[in-house]
C-alpha positions as CSV (number, residue, x, y, z in Angstrom):
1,X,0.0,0.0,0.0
2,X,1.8,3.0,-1.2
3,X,1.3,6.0,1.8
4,X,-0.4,9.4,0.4
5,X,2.1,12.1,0.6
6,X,0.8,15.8,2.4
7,X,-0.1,17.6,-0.4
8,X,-2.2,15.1,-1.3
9,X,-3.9,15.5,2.2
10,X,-3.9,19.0,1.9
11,X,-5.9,18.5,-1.8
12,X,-8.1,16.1,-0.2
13,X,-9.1,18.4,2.6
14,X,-9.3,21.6,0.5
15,X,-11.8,19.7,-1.8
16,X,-14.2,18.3,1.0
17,X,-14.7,21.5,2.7
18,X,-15.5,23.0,-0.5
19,X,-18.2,21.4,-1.1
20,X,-19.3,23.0,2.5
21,X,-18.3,26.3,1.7
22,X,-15.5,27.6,-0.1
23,X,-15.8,31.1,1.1
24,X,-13.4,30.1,3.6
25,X,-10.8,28.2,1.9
26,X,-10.6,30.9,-0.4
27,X,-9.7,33.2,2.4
28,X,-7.9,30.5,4.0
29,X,-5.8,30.3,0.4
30,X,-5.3,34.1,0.9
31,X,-4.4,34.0,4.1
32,X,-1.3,31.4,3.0
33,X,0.0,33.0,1.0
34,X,0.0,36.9,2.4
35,X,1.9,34.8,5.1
36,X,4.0,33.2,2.5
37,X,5.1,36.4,1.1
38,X,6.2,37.9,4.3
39,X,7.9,34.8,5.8
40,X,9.6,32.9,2.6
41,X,12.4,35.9,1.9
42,X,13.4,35.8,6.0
43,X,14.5,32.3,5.6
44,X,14.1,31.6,9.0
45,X,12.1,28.2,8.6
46,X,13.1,25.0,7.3
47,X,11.0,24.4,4.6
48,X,8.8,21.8,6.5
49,X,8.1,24.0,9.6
50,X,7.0,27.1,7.1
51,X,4.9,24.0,5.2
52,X,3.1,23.6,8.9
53,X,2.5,27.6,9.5
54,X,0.6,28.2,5.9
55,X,-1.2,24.7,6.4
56,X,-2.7,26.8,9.7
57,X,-2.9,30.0,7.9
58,X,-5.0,28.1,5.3
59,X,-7.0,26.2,7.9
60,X,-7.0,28.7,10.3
61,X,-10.8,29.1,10.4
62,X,-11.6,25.6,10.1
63,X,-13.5,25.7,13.4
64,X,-16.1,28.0,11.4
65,X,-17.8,24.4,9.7
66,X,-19.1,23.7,13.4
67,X,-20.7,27.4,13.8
68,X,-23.7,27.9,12.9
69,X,-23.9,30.0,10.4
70,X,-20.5,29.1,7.8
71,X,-21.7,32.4,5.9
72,X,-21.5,34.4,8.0
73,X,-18.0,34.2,9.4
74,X,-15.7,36.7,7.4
75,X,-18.3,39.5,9.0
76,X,-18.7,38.0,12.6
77,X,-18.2,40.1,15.7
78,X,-14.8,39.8,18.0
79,X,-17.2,37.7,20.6
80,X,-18.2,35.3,18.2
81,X,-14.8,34.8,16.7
82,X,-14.1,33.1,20.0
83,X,-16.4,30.3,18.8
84,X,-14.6,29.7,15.5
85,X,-10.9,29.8,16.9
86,X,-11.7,27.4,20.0
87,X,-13.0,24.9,18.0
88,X,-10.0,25.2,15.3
89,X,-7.9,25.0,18.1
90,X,-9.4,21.8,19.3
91,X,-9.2,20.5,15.8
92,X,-5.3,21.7,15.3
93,X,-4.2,20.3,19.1
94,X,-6.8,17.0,18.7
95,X,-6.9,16.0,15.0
96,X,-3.3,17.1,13.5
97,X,0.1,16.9,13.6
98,X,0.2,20.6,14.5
99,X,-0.8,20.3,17.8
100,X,2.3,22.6,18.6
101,X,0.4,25.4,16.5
102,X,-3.0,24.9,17.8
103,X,-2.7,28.5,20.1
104,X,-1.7,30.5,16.9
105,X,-5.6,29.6,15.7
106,X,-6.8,29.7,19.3
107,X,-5.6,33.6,19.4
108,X,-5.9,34.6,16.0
109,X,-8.7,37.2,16.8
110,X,-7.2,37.6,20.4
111,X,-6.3,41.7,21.7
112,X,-2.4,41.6,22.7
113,X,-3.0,41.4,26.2
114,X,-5.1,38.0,26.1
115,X,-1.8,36.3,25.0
116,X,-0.2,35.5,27.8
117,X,2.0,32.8,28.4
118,X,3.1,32.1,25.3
119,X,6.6,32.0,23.5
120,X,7.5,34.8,21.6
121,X,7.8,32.5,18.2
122,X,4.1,31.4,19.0
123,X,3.5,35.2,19.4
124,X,4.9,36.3,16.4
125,X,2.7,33.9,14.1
126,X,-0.1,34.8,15.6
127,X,0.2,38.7,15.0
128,X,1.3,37.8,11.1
129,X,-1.7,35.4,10.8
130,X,-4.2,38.0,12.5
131,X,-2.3,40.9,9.9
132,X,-2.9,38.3,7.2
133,X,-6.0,37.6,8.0
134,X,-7.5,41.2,7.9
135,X,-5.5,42.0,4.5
136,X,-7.5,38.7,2.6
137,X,-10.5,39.8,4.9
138,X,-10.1,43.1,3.2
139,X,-10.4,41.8,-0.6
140,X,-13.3,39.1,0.1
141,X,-16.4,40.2,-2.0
């Protein structure tokens, strides 16, 4: 039985929740790759570890298919963003291999002062995936 490689994973997933929504894998593919563009020059990631941060950026509202209203996510309120990113981050620390980024989706829509406790890399992806975030938020019709 020949093993199927990531990207194949990462096809198979984008796929299924598309025929949910694809809203928000088309911000999620936005959000990538704003992230991509401001982390690939730095070369400060092996190329497998900046693989793992744009498969969260692209996921990163994954936890929106348990809301109840999918539609409506891109124009939710900060209180109700709470909803989306705890469930993401149960999905990331529960149901991937990222469990070591499940906080950057838990705080994605936190205020500076909620993030406590956390490293400063951990930090530092979550204020670029927040800033990512609002730029593809931003062009969304």
């Amino acid at each position: 039985m020949q093993l199927v490689k990531n990207e194949k994973i990462i096809t198979i997933i984008i796929r299924a929740l598309n025929l949910v929504d694809k809203t928000l894998i088309d911000h999620g593919k936005r959000v990538a790759y704003r992230m991509f563009k401001e982390l690939y020059p730095l070369k400060i990631y092996s190329d497998e570890k900046l693989r793992d941060i744009l498969i969260v950026g692209l996921l990163h509202d994954i936890g929106a298919y348990k809301t109840d209203d999918v539609k409506s996510i891109l124009d939710f309120d900060f209180e109700s963003a709470w909803d989306h990113s705890v469930y993401g981050y149960l999905f990331f620390k529960h149901f991937s291999p990222l469990k070591h980024l499940a906080p950057v989706v838990l705080f994605h829509h936190a205020k500076e002062g909620q993030m406590k406790n956390l490293s400063h890399e951990l930090k530092k992806l979550i204020l670029l995936l927040k800033q990512a975030d609002h730029h593809a938020s931003s062009f969304c019709d």
